[in-house]
N, C-alpha and C positions, 0 to 999 in steps of 0.2 A: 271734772275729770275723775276717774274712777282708777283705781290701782289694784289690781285683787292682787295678791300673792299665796302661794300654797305655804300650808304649815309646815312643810318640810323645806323648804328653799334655804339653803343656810345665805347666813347672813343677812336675814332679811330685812332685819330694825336697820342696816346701816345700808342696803339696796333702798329703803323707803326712805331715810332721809337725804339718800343723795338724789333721787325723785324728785323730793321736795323741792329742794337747793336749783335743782333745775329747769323746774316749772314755775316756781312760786311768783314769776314778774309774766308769764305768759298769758296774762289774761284771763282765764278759766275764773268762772264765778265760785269755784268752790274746787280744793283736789281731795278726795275722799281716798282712803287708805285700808281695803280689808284685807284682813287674813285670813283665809279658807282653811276651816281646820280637815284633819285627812282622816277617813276614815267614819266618816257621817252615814248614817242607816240607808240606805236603799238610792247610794250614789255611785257610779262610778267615777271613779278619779280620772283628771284626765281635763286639757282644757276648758273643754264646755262646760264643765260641773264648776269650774273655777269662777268662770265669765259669771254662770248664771248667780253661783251666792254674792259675787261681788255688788252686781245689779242687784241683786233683793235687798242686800244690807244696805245699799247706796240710796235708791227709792224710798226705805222706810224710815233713812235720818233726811230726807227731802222734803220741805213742805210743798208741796204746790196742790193749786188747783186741777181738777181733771181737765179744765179749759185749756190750761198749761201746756196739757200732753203733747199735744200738736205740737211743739215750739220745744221737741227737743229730741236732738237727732243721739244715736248710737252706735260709735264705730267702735270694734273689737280689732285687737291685734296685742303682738307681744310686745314684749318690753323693748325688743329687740330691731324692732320695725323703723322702716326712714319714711318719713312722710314728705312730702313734697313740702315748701314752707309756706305754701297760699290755700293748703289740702281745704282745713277748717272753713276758710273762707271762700272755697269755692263751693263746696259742698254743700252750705249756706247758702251762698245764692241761688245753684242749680234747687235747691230746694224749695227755696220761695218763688223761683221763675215756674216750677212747675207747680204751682197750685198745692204745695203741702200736702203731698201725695202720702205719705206717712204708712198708711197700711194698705198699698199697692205697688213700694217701687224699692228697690233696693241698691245703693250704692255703693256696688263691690270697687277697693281701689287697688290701681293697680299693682300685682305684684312681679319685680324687676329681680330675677336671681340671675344674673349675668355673671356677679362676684363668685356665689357659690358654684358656677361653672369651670371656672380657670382654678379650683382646685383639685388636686387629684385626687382621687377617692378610692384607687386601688391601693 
């Protein structure tokens, strides 16, 4: 599991070790922890530039073989996000039932904002 967080996010050493505290019996072969610093050359700020240095810092303390690559999936979302509790492992298998489609098939999941509906917004 990867964690990126922006250099501005306050509180973030005590947002990353309650991460930890919360993940740390879930199984994940490793929870990696980057801090995106703000303001880097020729980036816009802004999720995706988050996602993407987390991925690059996270890839490059990872050994693996490039045989590897196949055998490993990448989902993005916020901190904020409810996953269903079998997501990982459905996703998993749908992955190896289809033949380890990897760079032809994307699995967007789904997103439920029913809660953010029943607030009022004006």
């Amino acid at each position: 599991m990867v964690i990126s967080v922006e250099e501005r996010t306050s509180d973030k050493e005590t947002k990353c070790k309650a991460l930890n505290n919360r993940f740390k019996d879930a199984r994940f072969e490793r929870i990696i922890f980057t801090i995106h610093p703000y303001g880097l050359p020729n980036e816009v700020p802004g999720k995706c530039s988050n996602s993407n240095y987390g991925l690059r810092i996270a890839s490059s303390q990872m050994a693996f073989a490039l045989s590897d690559m196949e055998n490993i999936l990448v989902t993005t979302c916020d901190v904020d996000s409810k996953f269903p509790p079998n997501y990982t492992a459905a996703l998993t298998l749908k992955y190896q039932q289809e033949n380890k489609p990897a760079l032809s098939t994307i699995y967007q999941r789904l997103c439920f904002t029913i809660e953010n509906w029943m607030v009022y917004h004006f």
